[in-house]
SETOR-332611 format. One record per residue (C-alpha): residue number from 1; residue in three letters; x, y, z. Coordinates in steps of 0.001 Angstrom, whole numbers, plus 524288, in hexadecimal, padded with zeros to 5 digits. Layout:
BEGIN
PT   resi   resn      xx      yy      zz
PT    NUM    ala       X       Y       Z
...
***
This chain:
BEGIN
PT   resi   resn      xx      yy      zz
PT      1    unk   0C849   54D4E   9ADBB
PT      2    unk   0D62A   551A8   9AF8A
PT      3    unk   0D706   560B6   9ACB1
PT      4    unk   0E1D2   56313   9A1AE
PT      5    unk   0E8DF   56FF7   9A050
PT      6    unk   0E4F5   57126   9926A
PT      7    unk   0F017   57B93   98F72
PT      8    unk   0F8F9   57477   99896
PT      9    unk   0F632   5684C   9908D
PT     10    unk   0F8F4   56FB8   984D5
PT     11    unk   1062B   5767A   987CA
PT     12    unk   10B2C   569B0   98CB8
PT     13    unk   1050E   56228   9804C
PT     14    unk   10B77   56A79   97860
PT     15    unk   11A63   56AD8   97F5E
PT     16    unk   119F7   55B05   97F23
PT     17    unk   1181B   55AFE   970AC
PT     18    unk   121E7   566C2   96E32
PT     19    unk   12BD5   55EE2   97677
PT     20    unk   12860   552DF   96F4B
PT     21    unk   1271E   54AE2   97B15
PT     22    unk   11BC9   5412B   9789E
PT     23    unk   11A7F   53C7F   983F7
PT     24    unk   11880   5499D   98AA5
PT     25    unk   10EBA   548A0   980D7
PT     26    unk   108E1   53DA0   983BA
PT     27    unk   10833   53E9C   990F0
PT     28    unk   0FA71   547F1   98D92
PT     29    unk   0F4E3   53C25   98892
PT     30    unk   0ED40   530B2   98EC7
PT     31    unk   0EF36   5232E   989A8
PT     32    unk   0E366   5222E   98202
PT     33    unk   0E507   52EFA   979FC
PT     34    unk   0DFBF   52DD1   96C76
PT     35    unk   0E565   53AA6   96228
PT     36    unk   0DEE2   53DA3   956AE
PT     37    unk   0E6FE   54378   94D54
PT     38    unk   0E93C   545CA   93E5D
PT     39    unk   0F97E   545B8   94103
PT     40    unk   0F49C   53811   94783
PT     41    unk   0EFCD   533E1   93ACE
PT     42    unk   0FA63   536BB   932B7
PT     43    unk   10652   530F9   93BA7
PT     44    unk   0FE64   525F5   93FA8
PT     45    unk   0F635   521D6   93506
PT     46    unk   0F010   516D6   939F8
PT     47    unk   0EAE9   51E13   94514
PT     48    unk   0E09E   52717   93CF1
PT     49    unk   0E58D   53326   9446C
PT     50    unk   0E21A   52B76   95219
PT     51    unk   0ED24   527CF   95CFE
PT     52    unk   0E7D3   520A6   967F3
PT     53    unk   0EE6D   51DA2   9747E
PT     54    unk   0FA3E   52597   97A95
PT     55    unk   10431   51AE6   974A4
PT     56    unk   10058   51CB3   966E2
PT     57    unk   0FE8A   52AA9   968B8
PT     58    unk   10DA8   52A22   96E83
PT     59    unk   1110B   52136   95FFB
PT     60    unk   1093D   52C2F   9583D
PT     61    unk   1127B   536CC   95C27
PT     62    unk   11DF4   53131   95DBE
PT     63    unk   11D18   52E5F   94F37
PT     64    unk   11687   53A8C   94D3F
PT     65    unk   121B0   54359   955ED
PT     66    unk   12B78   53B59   94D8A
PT     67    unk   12634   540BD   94066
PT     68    unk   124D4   54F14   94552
PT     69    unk   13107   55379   94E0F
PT     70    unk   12F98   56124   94C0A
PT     71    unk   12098   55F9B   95436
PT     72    unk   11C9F   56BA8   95A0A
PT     73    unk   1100F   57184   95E8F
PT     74    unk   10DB8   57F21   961DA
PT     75    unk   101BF   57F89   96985
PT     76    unk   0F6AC   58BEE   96761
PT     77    unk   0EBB1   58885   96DF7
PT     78    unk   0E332   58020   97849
PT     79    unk   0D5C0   57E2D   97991
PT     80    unk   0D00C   57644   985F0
PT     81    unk   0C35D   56CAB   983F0
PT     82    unk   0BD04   564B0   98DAD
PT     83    unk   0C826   55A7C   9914F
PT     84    unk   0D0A9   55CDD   98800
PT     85    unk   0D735   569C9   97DF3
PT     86    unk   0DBA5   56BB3   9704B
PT     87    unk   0E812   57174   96D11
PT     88    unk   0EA7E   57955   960F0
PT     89    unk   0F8BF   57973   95D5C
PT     90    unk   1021B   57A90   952A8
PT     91    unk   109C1   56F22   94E0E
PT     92    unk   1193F   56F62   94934
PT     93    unk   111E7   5717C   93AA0
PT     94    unk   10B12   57C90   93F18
PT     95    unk   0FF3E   576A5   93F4A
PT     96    unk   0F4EE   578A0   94697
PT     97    unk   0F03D   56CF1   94F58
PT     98    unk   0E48A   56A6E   95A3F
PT     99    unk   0E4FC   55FCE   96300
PT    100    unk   0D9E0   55CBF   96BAC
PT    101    unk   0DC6B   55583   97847
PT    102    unk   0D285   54F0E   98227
PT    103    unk   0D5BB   54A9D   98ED4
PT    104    unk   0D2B6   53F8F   99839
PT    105    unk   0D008   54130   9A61F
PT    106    unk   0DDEE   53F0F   9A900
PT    107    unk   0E1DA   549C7   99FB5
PT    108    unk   0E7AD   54270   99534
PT    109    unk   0E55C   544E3   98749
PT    110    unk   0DB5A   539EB   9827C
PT    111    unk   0D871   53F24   97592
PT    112    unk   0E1BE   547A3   96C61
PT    113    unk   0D8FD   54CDC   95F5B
PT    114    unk   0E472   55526   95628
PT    115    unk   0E1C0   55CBE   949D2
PT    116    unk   0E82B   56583   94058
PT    117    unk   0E54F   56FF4   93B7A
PT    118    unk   0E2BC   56EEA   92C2A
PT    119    unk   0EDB8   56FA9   92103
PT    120    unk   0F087   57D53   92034
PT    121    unk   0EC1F   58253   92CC9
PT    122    unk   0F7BB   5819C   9340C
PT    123    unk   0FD3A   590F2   930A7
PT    124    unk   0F01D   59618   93286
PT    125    unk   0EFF8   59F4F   93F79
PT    126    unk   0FA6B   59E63   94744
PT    127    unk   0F394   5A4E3   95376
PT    128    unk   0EC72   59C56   95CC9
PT    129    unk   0E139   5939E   95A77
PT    130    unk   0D888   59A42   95F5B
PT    131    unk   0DA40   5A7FE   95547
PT    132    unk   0D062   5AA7F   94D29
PT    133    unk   0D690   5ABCF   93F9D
PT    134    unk   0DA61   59BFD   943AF
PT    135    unk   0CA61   59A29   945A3
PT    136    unk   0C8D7   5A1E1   93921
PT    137    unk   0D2B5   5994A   9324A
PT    138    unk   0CC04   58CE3   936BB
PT    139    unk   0BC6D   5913D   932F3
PT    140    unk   0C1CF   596EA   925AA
PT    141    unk   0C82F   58997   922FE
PT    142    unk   0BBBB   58222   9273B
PT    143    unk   0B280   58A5E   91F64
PT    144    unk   0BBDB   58657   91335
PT    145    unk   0B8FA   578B0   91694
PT    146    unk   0C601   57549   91D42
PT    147    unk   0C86A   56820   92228
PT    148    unk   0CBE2   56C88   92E6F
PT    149    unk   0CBA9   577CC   937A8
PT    150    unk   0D8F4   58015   93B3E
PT    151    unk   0D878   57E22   94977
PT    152    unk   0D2FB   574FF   9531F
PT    153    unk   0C21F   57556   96AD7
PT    154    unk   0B58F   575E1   96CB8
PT    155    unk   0AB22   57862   963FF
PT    156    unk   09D81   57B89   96109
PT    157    unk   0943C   574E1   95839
PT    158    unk   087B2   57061   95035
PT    159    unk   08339   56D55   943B0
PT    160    unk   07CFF   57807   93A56
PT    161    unk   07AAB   576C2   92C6F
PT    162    unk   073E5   58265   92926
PT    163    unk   06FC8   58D8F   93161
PT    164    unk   06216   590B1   9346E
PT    165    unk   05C55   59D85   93046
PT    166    unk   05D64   5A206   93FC5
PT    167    unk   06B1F   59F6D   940F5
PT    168    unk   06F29   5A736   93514
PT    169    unk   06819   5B337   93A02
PT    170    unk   06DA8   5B00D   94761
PT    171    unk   07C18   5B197   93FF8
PT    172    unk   07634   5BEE1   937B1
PT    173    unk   073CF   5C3FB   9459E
PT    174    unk   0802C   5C17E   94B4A
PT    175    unk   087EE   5C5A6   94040
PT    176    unk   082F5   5D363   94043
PT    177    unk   08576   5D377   94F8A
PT    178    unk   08DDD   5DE94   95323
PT    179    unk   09D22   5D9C8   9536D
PT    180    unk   09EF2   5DC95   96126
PT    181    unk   0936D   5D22A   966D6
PT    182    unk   09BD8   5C76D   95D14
PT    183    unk   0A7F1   5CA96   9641E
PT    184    unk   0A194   5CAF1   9717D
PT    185    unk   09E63   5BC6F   97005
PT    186    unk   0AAEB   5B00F   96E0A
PT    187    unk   0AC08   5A8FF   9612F
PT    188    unk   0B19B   59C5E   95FFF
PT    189    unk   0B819   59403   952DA
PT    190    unk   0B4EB   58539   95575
PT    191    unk   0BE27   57D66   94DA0
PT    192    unk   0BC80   56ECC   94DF9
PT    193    unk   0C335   56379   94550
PT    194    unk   0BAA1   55777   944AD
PT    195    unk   0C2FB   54988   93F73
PT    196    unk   0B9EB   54256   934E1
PT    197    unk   0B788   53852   93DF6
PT    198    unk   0B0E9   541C3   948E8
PT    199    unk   0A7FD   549C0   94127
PT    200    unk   09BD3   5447F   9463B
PT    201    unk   0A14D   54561   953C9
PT    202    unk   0A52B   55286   952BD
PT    203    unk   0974A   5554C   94D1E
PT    204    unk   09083   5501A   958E4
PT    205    unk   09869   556FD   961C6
PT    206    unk   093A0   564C8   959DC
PT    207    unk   08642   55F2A   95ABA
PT    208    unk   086F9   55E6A   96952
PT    209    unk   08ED5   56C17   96C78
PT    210    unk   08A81   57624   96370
PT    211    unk   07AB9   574EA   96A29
PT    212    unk   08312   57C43   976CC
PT    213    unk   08933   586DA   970A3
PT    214    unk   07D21   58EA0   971F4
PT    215    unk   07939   58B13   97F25
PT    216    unk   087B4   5926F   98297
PT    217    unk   08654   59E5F   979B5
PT    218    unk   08D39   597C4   96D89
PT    219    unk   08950   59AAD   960A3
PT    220    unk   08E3B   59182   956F1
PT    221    unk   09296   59D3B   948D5
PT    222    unk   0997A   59631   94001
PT    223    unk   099D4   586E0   93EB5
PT    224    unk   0A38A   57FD7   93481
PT    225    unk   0A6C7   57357   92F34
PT    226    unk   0B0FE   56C77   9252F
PT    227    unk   0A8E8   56430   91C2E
PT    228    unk   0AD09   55793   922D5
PT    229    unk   0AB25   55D71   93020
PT    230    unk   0B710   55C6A   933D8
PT    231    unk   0BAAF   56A34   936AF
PT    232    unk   0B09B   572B1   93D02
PT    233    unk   0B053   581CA   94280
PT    234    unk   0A542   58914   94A99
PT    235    unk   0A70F   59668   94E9D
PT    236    unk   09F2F   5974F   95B9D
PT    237    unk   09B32   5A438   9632E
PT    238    unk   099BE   5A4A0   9710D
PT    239    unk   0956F   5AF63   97844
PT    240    unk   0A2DE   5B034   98268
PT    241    unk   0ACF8   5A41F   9868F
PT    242    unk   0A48A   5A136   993C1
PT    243    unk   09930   59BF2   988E6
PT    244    unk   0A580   59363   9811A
PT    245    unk   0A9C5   58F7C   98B68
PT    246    unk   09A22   58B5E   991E6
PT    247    unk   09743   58574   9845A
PT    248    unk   0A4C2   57D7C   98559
PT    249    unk   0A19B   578E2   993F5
PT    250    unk   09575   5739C   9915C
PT    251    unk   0947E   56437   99459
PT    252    unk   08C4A   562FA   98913
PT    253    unk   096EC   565BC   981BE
PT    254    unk   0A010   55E6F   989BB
PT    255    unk   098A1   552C4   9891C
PT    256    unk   09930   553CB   9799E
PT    257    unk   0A91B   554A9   9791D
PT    258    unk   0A9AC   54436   9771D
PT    259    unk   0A4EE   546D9   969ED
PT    260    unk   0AE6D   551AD   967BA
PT    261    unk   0B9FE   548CC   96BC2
PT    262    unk   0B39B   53E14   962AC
PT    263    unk   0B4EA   546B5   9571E
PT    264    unk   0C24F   547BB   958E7
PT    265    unk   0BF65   555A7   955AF
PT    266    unk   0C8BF   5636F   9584E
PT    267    unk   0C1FD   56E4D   95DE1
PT    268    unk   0C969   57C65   95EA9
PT    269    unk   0C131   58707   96438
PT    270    unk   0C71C   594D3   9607E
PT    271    unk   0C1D9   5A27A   9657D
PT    272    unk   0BF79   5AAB0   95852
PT    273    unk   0BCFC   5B886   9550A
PT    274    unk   0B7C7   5BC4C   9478E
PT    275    unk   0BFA2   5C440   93F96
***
Protein backbone atom coordinates (compact mmCIF):
# COMPACT_ATOMS: atom_id res chain seq x y z
CA UNK A 1 0.00 0.00 0.00
CA UNK A 2 1.19 3.41 -1.02
CA UNK A 3 1.52 5.65 2.19
CA UNK A 4 -0.66 8.95 1.66
CA UNK A 5 0.09 12.16 3.51
CA UNK A 6 -3.37 12.34 4.84
CA UNK A 7 -3.04 16.21 5.67
CA UNK A 8 -0.97 16.66 2.59
CA UNK A 9 -3.84 15.05 0.68
CA UNK A 10 -6.13 17.30 2.35
CA UNK A 11 -4.51 20.80 1.89
CA UNK A 12 -3.98 19.96 -1.71
CA UNK A 13 -7.73 18.49 -2.01
CA UNK A 14 -8.91 21.40 -0.79
CA UNK A 15 -6.67 24.21 -3.01
CA UNK A 16 -7.79 22.16 -6.32
CA UNK A 17 -11.40 22.67 -5.51
CA UNK A 18 -10.90 26.39 -4.23
CA UNK A 19 -9.06 27.02 -7.58
CA UNK A 20 -11.73 25.23 -9.39
CA UNK A 21 -9.41 23.23 -11.39
CA UNK A 22 -11.03 19.74 -11.83
CA UNK A 23 -8.60 18.17 -13.10
CA UNK A 24 -6.17 18.96 -10.29
CA UNK A 25 -8.96 17.35 -8.79
CA UNK A 26 -9.18 14.54 -10.46
CA UNK A 27 -5.90 13.69 -10.68
CA UNK A 28 -6.56 12.11 -6.69
CA UNK A 29 -8.75 9.76 -8.26
CA UNK A 30 -8.24 6.31 -9.91
CA UNK A 31 -10.33 5.37 -12.86
CA UNK A 32 -12.66 3.19 -11.17
CA UNK A 33 -13.73 5.64 -8.35
CA UNK A 34 -17.29 5.21 -7.35
CA UNK A 35 -18.78 8.67 -4.97
CA UNK A 36 -21.62 8.37 -3.00
CA UNK A 37 -23.25 11.42 -2.49
CA UNK A 38 -26.69 13.13 -1.71
CA UNK A 39 -25.50 16.44 -4.03
CA UNK A 40 -24.98 13.28 -6.54
CA UNK A 41 -28.53 12.53 -6.29
CA UNK A 42 -29.97 15.67 -6.80
CA UNK A 43 -27.76 16.95 -9.99
CA UNK A 44 -27.77 13.62 -11.43
CA UNK A 45 -30.92 12.02 -10.78
CA UNK A 46 -30.64 9.02 -12.49
CA UNK A 47 -27.61 8.12 -10.68
CA UNK A 48 -29.35 7.54 -7.04
CA UNK A 49 -26.56 9.63 -5.43
CA UNK A 50 -23.83 7.08 -7.14
CA UNK A 51 -21.04 8.31 -9.84
CA UNK A 52 -19.00 5.58 -11.08
CA UNK A 53 -15.91 5.84 -13.11
CA UNK A 54 -13.49 8.98 -13.25
CA UNK A 55 -15.33 10.16 -16.65
CA UNK A 56 -18.71 10.42 -15.21
CA UNK A 57 -17.39 11.66 -12.05
CA UNK A 58 -15.50 14.47 -14.44
CA UNK A 59 -19.54 15.00 -16.24
CA UNK A 60 -20.97 15.18 -12.53
CA UNK A 61 -19.01 18.24 -11.67
CA UNK A 62 -18.60 19.90 -14.49
CA UNK A 63 -22.38 20.28 -14.40
CA UNK A 64 -22.28 20.51 -10.84
CA UNK A 65 -19.19 23.46 -10.81
CA UNK A 66 -21.45 25.09 -13.51
CA UNK A 67 -24.49 25.45 -11.13
CA UNK A 68 -22.38 26.64 -8.08
CA UNK A 69 -19.54 29.25 -9.14
CA UNK A 70 -19.18 30.78 -5.94
CA UNK A 71 -17.78 26.86 -4.56
CA UNK A 72 -15.69 27.14 -1.67
CA UNK A 73 -14.61 24.89 1.10
CA UNK A 74 -12.99 25.88 4.20
CA UNK A 75 -11.48 22.88 5.61
CA UNK A 76 -11.55 22.18 9.84
CA UNK A 77 -10.53 18.99 10.34
CA UNK A 78 -8.84 15.47 9.30
CA UNK A 79 -9.10 12.26 10.66
CA UNK A 80 -6.78 9.27 9.25
CA UNK A 81 -8.33 5.48 9.00
CA UNK A 82 -6.69 2.51 7.78
CA UNK A 83 -6.10 3.40 3.95
CA UNK A 84 -7.94 6.11 3.67
CA UNK A 85 -9.33 9.75 5.93
CA UNK A 86 -12.40 11.80 6.27
CA UNK A 87 -12.40 15.39 5.94
CA UNK A 88 -14.77 17.65 7.77
CA UNK A 89 -15.16 20.95 6.01
CA UNK A 90 -17.40 23.77 5.39
CA UNK A 91 -19.03 24.28 2.10
CA UNK A 92 -19.68 27.94 0.24
CA UNK A 93 -23.36 27.54 2.26
CA UNK A 94 -21.76 27.17 5.37
CA UNK A 95 -22.50 23.89 5.71
CA UNK A 96 -20.92 21.46 7.24
CA UNK A 97 -19.71 18.45 5.04
CA UNK A 98 -17.59 14.94 5.66
CA UNK A 99 -16.13 13.16 2.99
CA UNK A 100 -14.58 9.85 3.50
CA UNK A 101 -11.89 8.70 1.12
CA UNK A 102 -10.22 5.15 0.69
CA UNK A 103 -7.30 4.49 -1.19
CA UNK A 104 -5.83 1.87 -3.51
CA UNK A 105 -2.41 0.63 -3.34
CA UNK A 106 -1.38 3.17 -5.79
CA UNK A 107 -2.82 5.93 -3.67
CA UNK A 108 -5.68 6.92 -5.62
CA UNK A 109 -9.01 7.60 -4.23
CA UNK A 110 -11.24 4.39 -5.03
CA UNK A 111 -14.16 5.23 -3.02
CA UNK A 112 -15.54 8.86 -2.10
CA UNK A 113 -18.68 8.45 0.71
CA UNK A 114 -20.00 12.52 1.29
CA UNK A 115 -22.61 13.67 3.76
CA UNK A 116 -24.14 16.73 5.13
CA UNK A 117 -24.74 17.73 7.94
CA UNK A 118 -28.65 18.01 8.67
CA UNK A 119 -30.96 21.16 7.77
CA UNK A 120 -30.17 23.51 10.34
CA UNK A 121 -26.90 22.40 11.52
CA UNK A 122 -24.78 24.35 9.51
CA UNK A 123 -24.41 27.65 12.17
CA UNK A 124 -24.05 25.36 14.97
CA UNK A 125 -20.28 25.67 16.45
CA UNK A 126 -18.08 27.30 14.54
CA UNK A 127 -14.89 25.88 16.37
CA UNK A 128 -13.41 22.70 15.15
CA UNK A 129 -14.93 19.35 14.90
CA UNK A 130 -13.58 18.01 17.30
CA UNK A 131 -15.08 20.72 20.40
CA UNK A 132 -17.23 19.42 22.59
CA UNK A 133 -20.26 21.76 22.56
CA UNK A 134 -20.18 20.36 18.51
CA UNK A 135 -20.36 16.57 20.21
CA UNK A 136 -22.96 17.99 22.56
CA UNK A 137 -24.88 19.47 19.65
CA UNK A 138 -24.83 16.20 17.74
CA UNK A 139 -25.99 13.64 20.93
CA UNK A 140 -28.69 16.34 21.93
CA UNK A 141 -30.02 16.21 18.33
CA UNK A 142 -29.89 12.34 18.25
CA UNK A 143 -31.57 11.88 21.57
CA UNK A 144 -34.51 14.15 19.92
CA UNK A 145 -34.68 11.62 17.26
CA UNK A 146 -32.84 13.57 14.51
CA UNK A 147 -32.43 12.14 11.18
CA UNK A 148 -29.01 12.66 11.17
CA UNK A 149 -26.01 13.44 13.24
CA UNK A 150 -24.14 17.10 13.07
CA UNK A 151 -20.80 15.86 12.16
CA UNK A 152 -19.22 12.94 10.58
CA UNK A 153 -13.95 7.87 12.01
CA UNK A 154 -13.87 5.13 13.75
CA UNK A 155 -16.19 3.75 16.04
CA UNK A 156 -17.17 1.40 18.68
CA UNK A 157 -20.07 -0.86 18.86
CA UNK A 158 -22.75 -3.61 19.91
CA UNK A 159 -26.17 -4.16 20.36
CA UNK A 160 -27.96 -3.58 23.85
CA UNK A 161 -31.53 -3.36 24.44
CA UNK A 162 -31.79 -3.16 27.97
CA UNK A 163 -29.18 -3.17 30.59
CA UNK A 164 -28.68 -5.91 33.00
CA UNK A 165 -29.04 -5.28 36.68
CA UNK A 166 -24.91 -5.46 36.90
CA UNK A 167 -24.33 -2.92 34.43
CA UNK A 168 -26.60 -0.33 36.01
CA UNK A 169 -24.83 -0.66 39.34
CA UNK A 170 -21.58 -0.70 37.39
CA UNK A 171 -22.81 3.05 36.05
CA UNK A 172 -24.15 3.96 40.01
CA UNK A 173 -20.48 3.21 40.88
CA UNK A 174 -18.85 5.20 38.45
CA UNK A 175 -21.02 8.07 38.72
CA UNK A 176 -20.27 8.72 42.33
CA UNK A 177 -16.44 8.31 41.40
CA UNK A 178 -14.54 11.27 42.50
CA UNK A 179 -14.28 13.93 39.39
CA UNK A 180 -10.67 13.81 39.21
CA UNK A 181 -10.35 9.68 38.32
CA UNK A 182 -13.17 10.76 35.27
CA UNK A 183 -10.84 13.31 34.03
CA UNK A 184 -7.75 11.14 34.44
CA UNK A 185 -9.17 8.74 31.83
CA UNK A 186 -10.06 10.01 27.57
CA UNK A 187 -13.64 10.18 26.41
CA UNK A 188 -14.58 9.88 23.01
CA UNK A 189 -18.14 11.05 20.86
CA UNK A 190 -18.58 8.36 18.03
CA UNK A 191 -20.71 9.86 15.41
CA UNK A 192 -21.65 7.66 12.50
CA UNK A 193 -24.29 8.23 9.51
CA UNK A 194 -25.53 4.94 8.14
CA UNK A 195 -27.45 5.32 4.23
CA UNK A 196 -30.82 3.14 4.34
CA UNK A 197 -29.34 0.81 2.17
CA UNK A 198 -26.25 -0.12 4.65
CA UNK A 199 -27.92 -0.55 7.87
CA UNK A 200 -27.43 -4.14 8.20
CA UNK A 201 -23.87 -3.70 7.12
CA UNK A 202 -23.12 -1.17 9.44
CA UNK A 203 -24.78 -3.45 12.13
CA UNK A 204 -22.46 -6.29 11.48
CA UNK A 205 -19.57 -4.29 11.54
CA UNK A 206 -20.76 -3.10 15.44
CA UNK A 207 -21.36 -6.73 16.02
CA UNK A 208 -17.81 -7.58 15.19
CA UNK A 209 -15.87 -4.39 16.92
CA UNK A 210 -17.57 -3.50 20.01
CA UNK A 211 -16.53 -7.46 21.62
CA UNK A 212 -12.67 -5.55 21.57
CA UNK A 213 -13.27 -2.52 23.24
CA UNK A 214 -12.84 -4.23 26.48
CA UNK A 215 -9.97 -6.34 25.74
CA UNK A 216 -8.15 -2.53 25.21
CA UNK A 217 -9.59 -0.78 28.30
CA UNK A 218 -12.78 0.64 26.43
CA UNK A 219 -15.88 0.98 28.08
CA UNK A 220 -18.70 1.50 25.84
CA UNK A 221 -21.23 4.78 28.30
CA UNK A 222 -23.63 5.94 26.21
CA UNK A 223 -24.95 4.18 22.94
CA UNK A 224 -27.59 6.03 20.52
CA UNK A 225 -29.61 5.50 17.62
CA UNK A 226 -32.18 7.47 15.16
CA UNK A 227 -35.20 5.26 14.84
CA UNK A 228 -34.27 4.16 11.33
CA UNK A 229 -30.69 3.65 12.32
CA UNK A 230 -29.45 5.85 10.34
CA UNK A 231 -27.72 8.16 12.68
CA UNK A 232 -25.94 6.66 15.61
CA UNK A 233 -23.61 8.14 18.66
CA UNK A 234 -21.51 6.17 21.40
CA UNK A 235 -19.58 7.96 23.84
CA UNK A 236 -16.60 5.57 24.60
CA UNK A 237 -14.03 5.85 27.60
CA UNK A 238 -10.65 4.71 27.34
CA UNK A 239 -8.31 4.68 29.94
CA UNK A 240 -5.33 7.02 27.89
CA UNK A 241 -4.77 7.42 23.78
CA UNK A 242 -2.01 4.42 23.79
CA UNK A 243 -5.40 2.01 24.63
CA UNK A 244 -7.46 4.08 21.43
CA UNK A 245 -5.05 3.86 19.62
CA UNK A 246 -4.26 -0.42 20.60
CA UNK A 247 -8.06 -0.92 20.26
CA UNK A 248 -7.90 0.92 16.69
CA UNK A 249 -4.73 -1.25 15.56
CA UNK A 250 -6.11 -4.35 16.18
CA UNK A 251 -6.43 -6.66 12.91
CA UNK A 252 -9.55 -7.87 14.20
CA UNK A 253 -10.81 -4.78 13.63
CA UNK A 254 -9.03 -4.23 10.52
CA UNK A 255 -10.20 -7.24 9.06
CA UNK A 256 -13.91 -6.02 9.81
CA UNK A 257 -13.45 -2.47 7.86
CA UNK A 258 -15.01 -4.27 4.35
CA UNK A 259 -18.22 -4.13 6.07
CA UNK A 260 -17.73 -0.61 7.18
CA UNK A 261 -16.94 0.52 3.56
CA UNK A 262 -20.09 -1.62 2.49
CA UNK A 263 -22.31 0.46 4.61
CA UNK A 264 -21.36 3.35 2.94
CA UNK A 265 -21.32 4.66 6.44
CA UNK A 266 -19.46 8.23 8.01
CA UNK A 267 -17.60 7.78 11.03
CA UNK A 268 -16.23 11.08 13.00
CA UNK A 269 -14.44 10.29 16.17
CA UNK A 270 -14.24 13.52 18.46
CA UNK A 271 -12.29 13.78 21.89
CA UNK A 272 -15.05 15.12 24.49
CA UNK A 273 -15.02 16.52 27.91
CA UNK A 274 -18.25 16.72 29.95
CA UNK A 275 -19.42 19.89 30.89
Amino acid sequence: MTAVDVHAFANEWVEAWNAHDLERVLSHYADDVELVSPTAARVVPESGGVIRGKAALRAYWTKALGQVPTLHFTLEDVFASISGATLLYRNHRGQRVTETFQWNAAGLVVRTLVGHAAAGAAAAGAGPAAGAGTAAAAAAAAAAGAAAAAGAAAAAETETETETETQSQSQSQSQSQPQSQSQSEDLYCMIARVPAAGVEAFARYEAGVLPLLGEHGGVLERRLRTADSTAEIHVVRFPDSAALDRYRADPRRGALQPELAASGAVVELLAVTSV
